[in-house]
N, C-alpha and C positions, 0 to 999 in steps of 0.2 A: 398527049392526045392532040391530033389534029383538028382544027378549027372547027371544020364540017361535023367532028365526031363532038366534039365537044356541044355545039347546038344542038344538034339528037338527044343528047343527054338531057341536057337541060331540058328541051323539049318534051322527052317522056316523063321527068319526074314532075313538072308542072300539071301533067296531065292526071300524074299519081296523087297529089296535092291536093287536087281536085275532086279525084273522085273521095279521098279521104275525110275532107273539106263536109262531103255529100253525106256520105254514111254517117259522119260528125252528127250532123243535122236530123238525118232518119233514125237515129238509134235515141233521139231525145236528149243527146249530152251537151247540145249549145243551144241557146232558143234565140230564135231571128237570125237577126245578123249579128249577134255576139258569137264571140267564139274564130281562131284561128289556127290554122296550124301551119310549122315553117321550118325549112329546111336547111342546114345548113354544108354549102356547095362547097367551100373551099376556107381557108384559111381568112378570108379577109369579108366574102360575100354570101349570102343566104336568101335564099326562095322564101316569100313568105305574101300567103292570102292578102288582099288588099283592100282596104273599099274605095266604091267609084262615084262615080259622082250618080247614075242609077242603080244601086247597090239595091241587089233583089234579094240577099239573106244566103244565108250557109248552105242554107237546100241545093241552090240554084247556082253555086259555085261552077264557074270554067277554067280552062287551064289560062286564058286572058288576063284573070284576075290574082294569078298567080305574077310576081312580077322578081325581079331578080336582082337585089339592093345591097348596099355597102354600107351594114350598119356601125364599120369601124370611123369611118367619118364624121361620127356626132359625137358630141362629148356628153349625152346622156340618154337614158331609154326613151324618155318625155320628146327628145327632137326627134328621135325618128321614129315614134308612133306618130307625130305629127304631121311629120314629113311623108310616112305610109298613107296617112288618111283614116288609122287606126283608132286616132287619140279622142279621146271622150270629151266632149265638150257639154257645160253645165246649160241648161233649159233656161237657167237665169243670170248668164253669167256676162250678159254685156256685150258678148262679143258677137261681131257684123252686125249687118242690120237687114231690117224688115223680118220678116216671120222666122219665128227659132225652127231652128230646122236640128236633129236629133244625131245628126254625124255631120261629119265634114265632106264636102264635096269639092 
């Protein structure tokens, strides 16, 4: 597949993510911004929901938030949830500073 073809690709199933992402959310199976779903494009790399640093919740998913990562590059699940923006961070757990804020941005 050619370059050009290959971005289309990716481009529409980010869009498919998304709206999947959507229906996730309107059918009551994720609440807020819990809950992701993610694709996997090729042998080495995979499409998968991400949160932002204004992370509006699974409702409100776009194909933006969809982003296109090489989870073969970590040596565990924990770095690149981290690395996504995914990873859960405890209310009291120390880390940063000033007001605990409930995901990562």
């Amino acid at each position: 597949m050619n370059g050009t073809g290959h971005r289309t690709t990716i481009r529409r199933l980010r869009v498919d993510i998304a709206t999947a992402c959507r229906v996730l959310a309107a059918r009551g199976l994720a609440d807020g911004v819990l809950g992701h779903i993610s694709m996997r494009v090729d042998a080495y790399r995979m499409l998968v929901r991400c949160r932002g640093p204004r992370e509006r919740g699974l409702a409100f998913t776009e194909p933006t938030d969809v982003r296109l990562r090489d989870p073969c590059r970590f040596t565990s699940e924990a770095q690149f949830a981290r690395w996504c923006g995914i990873a859960p961070v405890a209310l009291s757990s120390g880390e940063g500073h000033g007001p605990a804020r409930r995901h990562r941005s």
